[in-house]
C-alpha positions, 0 to 999 in steps of 0.5 A, a space after each residue: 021363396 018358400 021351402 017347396 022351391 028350394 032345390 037340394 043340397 049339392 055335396 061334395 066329397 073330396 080325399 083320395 078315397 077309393 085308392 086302397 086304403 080302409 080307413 079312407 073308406 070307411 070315413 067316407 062311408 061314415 059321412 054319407 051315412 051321415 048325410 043319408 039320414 039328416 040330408 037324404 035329399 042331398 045330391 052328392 058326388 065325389 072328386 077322389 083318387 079312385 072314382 070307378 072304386 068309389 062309384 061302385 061301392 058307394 053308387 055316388 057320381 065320382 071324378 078323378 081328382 087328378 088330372 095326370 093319372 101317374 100322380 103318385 108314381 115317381 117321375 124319373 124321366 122327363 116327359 113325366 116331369 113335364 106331365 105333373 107339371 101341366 097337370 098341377 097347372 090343369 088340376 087348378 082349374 078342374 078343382 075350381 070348376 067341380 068346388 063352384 058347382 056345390 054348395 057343400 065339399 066334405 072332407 071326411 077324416 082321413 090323416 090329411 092335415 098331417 105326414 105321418 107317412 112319407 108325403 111330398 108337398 106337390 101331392 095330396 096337400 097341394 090338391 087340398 088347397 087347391 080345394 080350400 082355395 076354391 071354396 073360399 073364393 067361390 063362397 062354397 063351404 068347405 069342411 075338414 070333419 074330423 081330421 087328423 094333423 101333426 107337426 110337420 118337418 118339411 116347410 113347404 108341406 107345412 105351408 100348404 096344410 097352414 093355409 088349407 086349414 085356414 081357408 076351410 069354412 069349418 074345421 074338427 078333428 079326431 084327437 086334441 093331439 091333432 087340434 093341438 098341431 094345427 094351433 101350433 102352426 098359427 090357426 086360430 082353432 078356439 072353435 074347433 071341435 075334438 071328436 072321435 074318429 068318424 069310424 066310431 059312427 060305423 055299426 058293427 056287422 053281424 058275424 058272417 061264415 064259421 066261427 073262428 077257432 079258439 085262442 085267435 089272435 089279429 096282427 094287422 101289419 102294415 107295409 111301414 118305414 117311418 114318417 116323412 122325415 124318416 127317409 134317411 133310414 126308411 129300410 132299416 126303420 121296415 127291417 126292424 118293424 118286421 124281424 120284430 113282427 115275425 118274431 112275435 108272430 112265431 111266438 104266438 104259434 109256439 104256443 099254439 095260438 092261431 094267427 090271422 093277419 090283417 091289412 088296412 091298404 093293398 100295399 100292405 100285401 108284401 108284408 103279409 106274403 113275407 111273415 107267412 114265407 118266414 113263418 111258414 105254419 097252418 096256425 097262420 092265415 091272411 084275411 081278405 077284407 075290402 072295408 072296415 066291416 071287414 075287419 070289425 067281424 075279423 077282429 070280433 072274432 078274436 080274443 085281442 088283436 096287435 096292430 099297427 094301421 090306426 084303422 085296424 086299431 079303431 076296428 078293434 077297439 069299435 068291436 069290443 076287443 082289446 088291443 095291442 097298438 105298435 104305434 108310429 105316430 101321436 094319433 096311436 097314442 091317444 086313441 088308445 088313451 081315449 079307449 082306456 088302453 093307455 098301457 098297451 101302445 108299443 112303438 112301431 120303429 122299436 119293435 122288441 118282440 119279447 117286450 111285446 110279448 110281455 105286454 100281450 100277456 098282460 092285455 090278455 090277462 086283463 082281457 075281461 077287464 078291458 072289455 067292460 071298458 071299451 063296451 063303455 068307451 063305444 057308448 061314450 064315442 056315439 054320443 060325441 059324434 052325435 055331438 059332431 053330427 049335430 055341429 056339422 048340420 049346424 055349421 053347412 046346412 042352415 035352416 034358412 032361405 034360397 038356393 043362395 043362402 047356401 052360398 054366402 061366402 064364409 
């Protein structure tokens, strides 16, 4: 068959992208830029946790990836209970039916090897490996591109992020921390590639509206209690990460410096409204983003930046500005070890607001140092993911034959 009868690629997308969350976003939009300059003939399409968001943005066909809309709400009563029941059972067959009719299913970075954050097991990891399932016995391939993982407590999510890793045709990650957890749980990754994040790929936008007043400070905050096996003290864990946070917020505006907090997902919106309650000076303003270009013009904008959310960390460190990461997971860590700010990560269930203030005057003293560093940082982070790119194609889009050839199993 020659080239001219070969039909375009079918690519899907999977996540729960489109459901409030930057980061999530921003990965997506990495890969189908992707996608857009090596594969412009591709038909791509999404199953995602909020497809009308995602349609809208991205003016990509979207399919809601579960079939009970109420999935991640607590079920108390029991006609709920009953509802996510038969929805497991029915999403088994909705996953299938959208895996077989693509030839590719992308699933664009993203912490979904992990649970770093509270997690239950019949969430988001039993809808990856329906999709991983899916693809191995359909013969479609599935990608995990640059993902996150980490060790796991709960033996049942455990189980399911194992085998979803196992059954994906391809696999890379974002740190060797990551690759690492994954190995530690059986998984052969000898042929696993590391790579930076996928939001390293992003360009950085122009400056939009007036310039920032001198002296701002970016403190992304986020609405976090501890990880999934933290759940015994999940509000003590909250209460000290913001007493810590509105202590060190109230100590930048004694100074006199500007404050301007950020987000990475809408349900960080209560602790923004608490620190501008506790507060309660002009010198502190909330920045209304809806993408990770948001957030890199905040975060331009500024003289450093503290955060906690791993993306407003990459947004930062993407636009040059030195960061200050209030870290609650390894990802943190060796992000800001890859970047060259090893020193600077202070933890987010410890926050002690005057340490961390001891450690922003030092970033800030180092500023013009940290600058060159990162400037060749980000040129270092583009070449590898062009590495990443061109492992990818290699790996799902093979230069050969007919409609089927893209559908041999793995």
């Amino acid at each position: 068959m020659t080239s001219a009868a070969r039909r375009p690629p079918r690519v899907g997308v999977f996540g729960l992208l489109g459901s409030g969350n930057l980061g999530n976003d921003g990965s997506l939009q990495a890969v189908l830029g992707h996608l857009a300059a090596r594969h412009p003939d591709a038909a791509v399409d999404a199953l995602c946790g909020g497809p009308e968001a995602v349609t809208a943005r991205f003016g990509i066909p979207a399919t809601r990836l579960h079939w009970y809309r109420g999935e991640y709400r607590t079920a108390s009563r029991a006609g709920a209970v009953a509802a996510k029941g038969v929805g497991k059972l029915v999403d088994v067959f909705r996953t299938a039916a959208w895996v077989r009719r693509h030839d590719v299913v992308i699933v664009p970075g993203m912490g979904v090897l992990e649970a770093t954050l509270p997690l239950r097991p019949w969430g988001f990891p039993y809808a990856l490996f329906l999709l991983c399932a899916s693809g191995r016995l359909s013969g479609t391939r599935v990608a995990l591109v640059g993902v996150g993982a980490a060790p796991i407590g709960n033996r049942a999510t455990r189980a399911l992020v194992r085998w979803s890793a196992r059954l994906a045709t391809y696999r890379s990650y974002r740190d060797a921390p990551s690759r690492d957890a994954i190995r530690a749980m059986g998984v052969d990754t000898s042929r696993d590639g590391v790579h930076p994040d996928l939001a390293f790929s992003l360009p950085v936008p122009p400056p939009d509206g007036p310039p920032a007043p001198p002296g701002r400070v970016c403190v992304g905050v986020m609405d976090f209690h501890g990880g999934d096996d933290d759940r015994d003290r999940a509000d003590e864990i909250h209460r000290r990460y913001l007493d810590g946070t509105i202590r060190f917020v109230r100590a930048l505006v004694a100074e006199g410096r500007p404050v301007r907090l950020l987000t990475g997902d809408r349900c960080d919106a209560p602790v923004v409204a608490a620190i501008l309650d506790a507060v309660d000076s002009p010198l502190v303003s909330a920045a209304e983003t809806a993408s990770l270009a948001d957030l890199m013009r905040e975060t331009a904008a500024a003289d450093s930046v503290v955060a906690v959310r791993y993306h407003n960390l990459i947004c930062a460190l993407r636009t040059g500005t030195p960061a200050l990461a209030l870290c609650y997971a390894a990802k943190s860590d060796a992000l800001m070890a890859g970047m060259g700010l090893a020193a600077y990560c202070h933890p987010a269930r410890e926050v002690d607001a005057d340490r961390l203030l001891e450690q922003f005057r030092s970033l800030e003293k180092e500023s013009a140092g940290l600058r060159r560093t990162l400037a060749e940082r980000n040129r270092d982070a583009a070449r590898r993911l062009e590495d990443q790119f061109d492992a990818l194609t290699a790996a799902l889009f093979p230069a050969a034959g007919p409609d089927h050839a893209l559908r041999e199993a793995p």
